[in-house]
C-alpha positions, 0 to 999 in steps of 0.5 A: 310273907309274915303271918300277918300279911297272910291273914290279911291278903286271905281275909281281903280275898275271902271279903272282896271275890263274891261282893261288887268291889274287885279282889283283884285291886284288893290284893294289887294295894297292900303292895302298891300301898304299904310296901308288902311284897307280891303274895306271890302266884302259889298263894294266889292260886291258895286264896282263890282255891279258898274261894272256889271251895266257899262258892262250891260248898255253899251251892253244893246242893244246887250243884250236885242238880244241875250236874246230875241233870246235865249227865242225864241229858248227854247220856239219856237226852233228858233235859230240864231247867236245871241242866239248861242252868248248867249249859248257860253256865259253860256258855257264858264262860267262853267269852271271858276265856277266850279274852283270858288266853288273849290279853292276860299278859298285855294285862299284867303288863299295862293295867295292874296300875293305881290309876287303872284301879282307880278309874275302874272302881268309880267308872263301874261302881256309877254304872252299878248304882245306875242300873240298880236304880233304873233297872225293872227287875222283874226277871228270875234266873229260872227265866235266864235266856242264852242271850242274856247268858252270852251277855253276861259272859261278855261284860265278865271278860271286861273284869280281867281289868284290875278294880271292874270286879267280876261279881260287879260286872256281871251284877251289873249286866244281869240287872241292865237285863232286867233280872232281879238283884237275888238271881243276879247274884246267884247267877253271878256266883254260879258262873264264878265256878267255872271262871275260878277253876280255868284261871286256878288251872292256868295259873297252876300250870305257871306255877309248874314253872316256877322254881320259888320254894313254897311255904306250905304252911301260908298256902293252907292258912290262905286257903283256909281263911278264904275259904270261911271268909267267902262263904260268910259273905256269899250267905250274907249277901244274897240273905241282905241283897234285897233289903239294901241293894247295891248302893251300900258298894257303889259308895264303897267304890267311890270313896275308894276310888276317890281315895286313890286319886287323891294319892295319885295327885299328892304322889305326883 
């Protein structure tokens, strides 16, 4: 790839994993749109290592709580809010690993289309606006039940689809199940951690596979420009998501969406 393209595919992956607009479609488009080719699995696995970094430097504090928590537990049966945090997280995973080892290469076969993207962006970007109009927000994430984690962890299986989002959909969920939009976000980031790192393992053992020769020197940059670009929009955020809340993205979603039908009908 020229450098160019680098920036621009870590930068999207950078803006679009931790916002309710799908990194996925994101980085499907270049491609679809203007003739790039693929980026390629090893620089896949680099932006989304960028990112996994950003989530995990940003939460390093909340992190190192809940895993010393989680450790006194299993070996002194000490638990406390904190490790519970930590298990609810390992719980609402299963569900989108699971779907994951089922259908990823039914997925990468069939959805990774323009179509999908474009019905998915305005299917759950309305569904988005909807819940965050009508949805009581009374719950904080200190008040997350292993229901409410299980239900999460369901419709975050649902953001393997090319433009759901995974931080849309679990937005989505936890703010239909009444928590306000700072805990749902926080929460939704946290459970980035683990989704990030099982897709980041299964891909890198693809990787292994694969004879392409690797370009280093794109894989650092990708990482490096993910990395700063998440972390600025993690921050920024969860520091506006009140004041704005979630319509400023499901607008961004149908106009996107509405554009990509809008080539689909002049394309046909």
């Amino acid at each position: 790839m020229e450098t160019i393209q680098v920036f621009v595919l870590a930068l999207i992956q950078g803006l679009t994993e931790y916002l309710p607009i799908s990194s996925s479609a994101h980085l499907i488009l270049p491609s679809q749109l203007l003739g790039w080719p693929d980026q390629g699995l090893a620089f896949d696995v680099a932006v989304h290592i960028g990112s996994l970094m950003a989530v995990c430097t940003y939460f390093r504090h909340e992190l190192q709580v809940i895993f010393a928590s989680c450790w006194a537990q299993l070996f002194q049966g000490h638990g406390d809010e904190h490790s519970r945090l930590g298990w609810l997280l390992m719980f609402g995973t299963i569900p989108v690993g699971l779907a994951g080892l089922l259908f990823d290469d039914f997925i990468e076969s069939h959805l990774r289309s323009i179509m999908v993207i474009a019905l998915t962006t305005i299917v759950f970007g309305l569904l988005l606006g909807l819940v965050d109009k009508k949805g009581s927000q009374q719950l904080t994430m200190e008040q997350m039940s292993w229901r409410s984690a299980m239900l999460i962890g369901l419709s975050q299986a649902l953001a393997l689809i090319p433009g759901t989002s995974r931080s849309g959909i679990t937005i989505t969920a936890a703010l239909a199940l009444g928590y306000d939009r700072q805990s749902a976000a926080r929460f939704s980031f946290l459970l980035a951690i683990p989704v990030i790192i099982l897709s980041g393992g299964y891909k890198g053992l693809q990787l292994v596979g694969e004879s392409n020769t690797v370009v280093w020197g794109d894989i650092f940059l990708g990482i490096g420009i993910s990395a700063v670009t998440a972390f600025a929009c993690i921050h920024f955020f969860l520091a506006l998501v009140n004041r704005i809340g979630m319509m400023p993205f499901v607008w961004y979603r149908l106009i996107l969406g509405g554009y990509l039908c809008t080539l689909l009908v002049n394309g046909s």
